[in-house]
N, C-alpha and C positions, 0 to 999 in steps of 0.2 A: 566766218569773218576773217580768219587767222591768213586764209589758203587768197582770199582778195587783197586782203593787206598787203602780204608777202608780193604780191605782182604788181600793185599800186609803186612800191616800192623799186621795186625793182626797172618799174617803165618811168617812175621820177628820176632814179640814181643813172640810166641810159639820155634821159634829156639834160641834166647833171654835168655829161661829157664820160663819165663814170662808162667804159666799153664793156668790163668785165664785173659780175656783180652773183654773189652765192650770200648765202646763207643758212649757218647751222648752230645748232645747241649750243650752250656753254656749256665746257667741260673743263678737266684738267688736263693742262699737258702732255699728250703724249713723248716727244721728244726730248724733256726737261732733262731726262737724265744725261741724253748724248750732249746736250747743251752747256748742262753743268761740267760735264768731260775734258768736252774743248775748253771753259773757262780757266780748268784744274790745269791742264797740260798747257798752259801757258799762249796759247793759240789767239788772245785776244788783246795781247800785247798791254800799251801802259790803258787801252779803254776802261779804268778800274771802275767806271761807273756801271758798267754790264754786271760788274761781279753784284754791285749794293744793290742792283736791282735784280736780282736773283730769282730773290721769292716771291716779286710780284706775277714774274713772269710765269710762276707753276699754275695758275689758274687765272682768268680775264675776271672775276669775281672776289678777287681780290682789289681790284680796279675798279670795280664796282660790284658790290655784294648782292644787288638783286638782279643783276644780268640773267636775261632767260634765253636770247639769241645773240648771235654776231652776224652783223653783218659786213663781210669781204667784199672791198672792192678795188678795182686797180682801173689805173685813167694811163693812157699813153701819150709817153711824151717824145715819139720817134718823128724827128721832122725832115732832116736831108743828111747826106754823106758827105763829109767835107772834100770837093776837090784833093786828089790822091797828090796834085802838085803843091798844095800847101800842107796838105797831111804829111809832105816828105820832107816837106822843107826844114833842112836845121835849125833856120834862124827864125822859126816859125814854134810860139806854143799850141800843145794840142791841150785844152779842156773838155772835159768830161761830157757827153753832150746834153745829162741833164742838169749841167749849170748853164746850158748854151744863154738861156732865158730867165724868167721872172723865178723866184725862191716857191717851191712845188708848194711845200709846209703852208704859205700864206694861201695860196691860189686854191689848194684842196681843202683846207682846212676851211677855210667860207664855205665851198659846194655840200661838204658835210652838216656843216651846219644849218644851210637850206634845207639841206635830207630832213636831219631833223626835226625842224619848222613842217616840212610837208605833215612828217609822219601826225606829229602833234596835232593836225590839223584834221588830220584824215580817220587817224584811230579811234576809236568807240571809249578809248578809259586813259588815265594818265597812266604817265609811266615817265622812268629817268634812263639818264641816257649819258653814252661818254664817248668822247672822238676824237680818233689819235691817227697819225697821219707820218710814220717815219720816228715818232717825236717820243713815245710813250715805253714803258716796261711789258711789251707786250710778241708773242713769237710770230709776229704777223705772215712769214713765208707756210709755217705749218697750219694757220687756221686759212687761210690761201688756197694751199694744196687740199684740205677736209672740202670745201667750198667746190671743189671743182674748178679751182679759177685757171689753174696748169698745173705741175709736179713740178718739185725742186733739183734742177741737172744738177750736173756733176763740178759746174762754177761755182754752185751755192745759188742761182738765181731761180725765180720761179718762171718755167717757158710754158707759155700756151700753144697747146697744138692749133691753133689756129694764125697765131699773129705773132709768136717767138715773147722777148721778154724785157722788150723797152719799155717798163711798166712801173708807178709808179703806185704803190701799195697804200690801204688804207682800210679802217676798223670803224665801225659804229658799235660800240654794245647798246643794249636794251633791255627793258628790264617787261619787255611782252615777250611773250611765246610765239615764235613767228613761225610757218609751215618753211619745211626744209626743201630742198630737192635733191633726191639722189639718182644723180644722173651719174650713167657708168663711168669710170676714169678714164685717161686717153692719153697717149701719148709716152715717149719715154726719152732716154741718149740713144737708150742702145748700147751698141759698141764705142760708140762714137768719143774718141778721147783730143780734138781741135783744138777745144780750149784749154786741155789741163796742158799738150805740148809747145800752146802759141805764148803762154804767161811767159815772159822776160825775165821775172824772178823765183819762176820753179813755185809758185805761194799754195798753185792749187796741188796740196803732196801727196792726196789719192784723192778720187771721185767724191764729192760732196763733200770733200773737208781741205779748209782754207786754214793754212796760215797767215793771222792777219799781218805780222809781221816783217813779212815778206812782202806783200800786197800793195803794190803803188797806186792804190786808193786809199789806204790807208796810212803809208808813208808822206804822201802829198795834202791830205785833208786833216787826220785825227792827231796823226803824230806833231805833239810841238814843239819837241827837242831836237838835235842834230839829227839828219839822217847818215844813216850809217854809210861809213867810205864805200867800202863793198858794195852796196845797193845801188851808190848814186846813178854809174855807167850803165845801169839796166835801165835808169828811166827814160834815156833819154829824151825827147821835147814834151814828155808828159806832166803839166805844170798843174795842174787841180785833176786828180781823176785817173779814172782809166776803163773804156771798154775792150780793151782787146778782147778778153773772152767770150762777149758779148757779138762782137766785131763778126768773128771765126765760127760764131755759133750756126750750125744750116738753118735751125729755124727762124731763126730772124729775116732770110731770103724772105718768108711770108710777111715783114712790116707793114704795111700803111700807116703810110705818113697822119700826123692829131691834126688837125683844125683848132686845135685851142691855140690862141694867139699868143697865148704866156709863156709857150713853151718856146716858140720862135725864137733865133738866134738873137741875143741884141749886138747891136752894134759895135765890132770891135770882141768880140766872144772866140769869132771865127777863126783858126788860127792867126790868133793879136801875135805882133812882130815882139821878137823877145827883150830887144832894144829901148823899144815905146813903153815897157813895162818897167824894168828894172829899179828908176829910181824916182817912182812913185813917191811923193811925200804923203804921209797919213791923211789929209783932209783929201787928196786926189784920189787915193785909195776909198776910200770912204764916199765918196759923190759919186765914182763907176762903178762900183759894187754895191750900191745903196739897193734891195730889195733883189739879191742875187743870192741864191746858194756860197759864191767864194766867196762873201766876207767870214764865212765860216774858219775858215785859215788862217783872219786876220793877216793885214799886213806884213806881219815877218815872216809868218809861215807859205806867204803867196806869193815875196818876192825869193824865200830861199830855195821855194821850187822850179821860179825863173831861174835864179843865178844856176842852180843845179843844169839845166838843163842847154843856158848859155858856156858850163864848163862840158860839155857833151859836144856843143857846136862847136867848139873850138877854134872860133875866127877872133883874129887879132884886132879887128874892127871893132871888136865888143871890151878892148880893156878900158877905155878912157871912163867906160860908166861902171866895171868892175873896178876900176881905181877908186870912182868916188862912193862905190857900194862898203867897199873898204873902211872907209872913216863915218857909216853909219853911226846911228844909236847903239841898234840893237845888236848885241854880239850873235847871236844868232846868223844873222844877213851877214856882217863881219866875216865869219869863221869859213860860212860858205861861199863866199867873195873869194876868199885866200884859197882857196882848195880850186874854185874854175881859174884863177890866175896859173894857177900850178899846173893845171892840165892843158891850158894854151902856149904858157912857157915865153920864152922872150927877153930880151933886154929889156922893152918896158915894163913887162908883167915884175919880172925878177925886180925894179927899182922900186915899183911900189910896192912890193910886200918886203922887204928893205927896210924900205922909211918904216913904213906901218908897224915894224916889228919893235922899233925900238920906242916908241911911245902906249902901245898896246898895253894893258893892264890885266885884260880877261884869261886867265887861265888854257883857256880852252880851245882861244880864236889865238895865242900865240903858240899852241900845239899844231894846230891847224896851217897857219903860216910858216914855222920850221918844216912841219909835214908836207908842204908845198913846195918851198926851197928845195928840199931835198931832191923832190921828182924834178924840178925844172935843170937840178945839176945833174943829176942822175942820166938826163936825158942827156944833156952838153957832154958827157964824158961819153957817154955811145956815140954820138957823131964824130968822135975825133980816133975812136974803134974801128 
């Protein structure tokens, strides 16, 4: 019954949209230890939530206690390449392309739950069950790789030797004994080091180990404090995200484009003009990002990757709205307001962080403003060199 199940299963999770689909035993973690490693060595920055969820993560049965199988499975969210002439463009942000569309979490998280429904419907006995989707305490690349579904390169991503690794991962546990397959493994890097030399900020600092730190996906999405001076000129027009290593990777050459319509670009996704973004108010924020991956960033954290990345562009066309970025709410958007002013330079730029200095209160965002001042005089004393 187990070995019928198991392919019932597996031909519902393929109608699903579900491309890729393994299942094996529960066990305990292999990897937990190198896991905990990275957590100790600082690698995972302020995400302090990784660390409290620690020990769920040493066993899926901790997650749920009668778990008998897992079932992996990963849905593709690879839809087009952005025109290279907007991809270049300064004055153009580049998003991540799996926020191009609808938030994954909502979209898989229902087809899981159909699973479910099938299985319930289908199986000879009850049983319980749990489904996590990006969202849960659980090592999802390593029960991934167990499953067959690709190996984990040297980015940290999991690549399928057949279709590369625009893949969008996800877990059913269960509390039946489902038949396994062990089909042989496949695939590897190799030699192949593209993406640890294409990263912009050095993040990937040997083969399969990331500093998250470093990492402008996680600079632009997780992180919600300043991003550090140093970092910012690496990210340039990268405003939520980042595949570069993804980008560079050869196996991705193998993509096919998903058919699932959620994943499609929405409107204005597409390299969005960096201009049209900046001085978003919260409720405008909130209406185009409604049922999106970015509102993940919230507001402050989505325009301070704009402004970051409008002090990158460096056109003087963009201070009237860095002026009014300035006299924000939030010191956050403030502080990095003062810093692209600085890196554009100008008599206007210089007049309003000026004004702005002498009524500012926040500590932080008048460090930031001095620290700006300085570069735009620093600059005026070289051209008269």
């Amino acid at each position: 019954m187990t070995d019928t199940l198991t392919r019932q299963i597996q031909t519902r999770a393929h109608e699903l949209g579900f491309e890729l689909v393994g299942i094996i035993p529960a066990e305990q973690s292999q990897t937990i230890q190198r896991y905990r490693q990275w957590i100790e060595s600082g690698y995972a920055g302020k995400m302090g939530y990784l660390e409290r969820h620690l020990p769920l993560k040493e066993d899926t049965r901790r997650l749920l206690e009668e778990t008998k199988s897992i079932i992996s499975l990963a849905m593709n969210y690879y839809t087009l390449d952005t025109p290279k002439t907007l991809a270049e463009d300064p004055s153009r942000g580049q998003i991540s392309r799996y926020a191009w569309g609808d938030d994954y979490h909502d979209v898989i998280r229902e087809r899981l739950l159909l699973l479910v429904e099938f299985i319930k419907d289908t199986a000879e006995t009850e049983f319980k069950s749990r489904v996590f989707v990006d969202s849960g305490p659980i090592l999802e690349r390593e029960y991934a790789q167990k499953a067959n579904l690709g190996w984990i390169g040297k980015n940290t991503n999991l690549i399928n030797w057949r279709s590369g690794s625009w893949y969008f991962l996800a877990e059913v546990l269960v509390s039946i004994e489902l038949e396994t397959e062990t089909q042989p493994f496949r695939g590897s890097c190799g030699t192949c080091t593209k993406c640890i030399e294409a990263c912009p900020t050095d993040a990937i600092i040997e083969p399969n180990l990331l500093d998250s730190r470093l990492c402008i996906s996680y600079l632009t999405i997780e992180l919600k404090d300043s991003i550090p001076k140093e970092l910012r000129p690496e990210i340039g027009n990268l405003i939520f995200g980042c595949d570069i290593c993804q980008e560079v990777c050869p196996w991705n050459s193998k993509a096919s484009p998903t058919t699932e319509p959620a994943f499609q670009p929405r409107d204005g996704n597409l390299a969005p003009e960096l201009l049209n973004l900046i001085n978003m108010t919260q409720s405008e924020f909130s209406k185009k990002y409604k049922g999106s991956p970015i509102k993940r960033a919230k507001r402050r954290g989505f325009l301070r990757n704009v402004i970051v990345a409008i002090g990158n562009w460096r056109s003087r066309a963009a201070v009237p709205a860095l002026k009014k970025a300035l006299t924000d709410d939030e010191p956050l958007i403030r502080g990095h307001a003062a810093w692209a002013l600085g890196q554009i330079g100008g008599e206007n730029a210089e007049q309003a962080l000026e004004t702005q200095l002498v009524c500012e209160n926040d500590s932080e965002v008048i460090s930031e403003i001095q620290d700006a001042l300085q570069v735009t005089a620093d600059r005026r004393g070289n051209l008269w060199h």
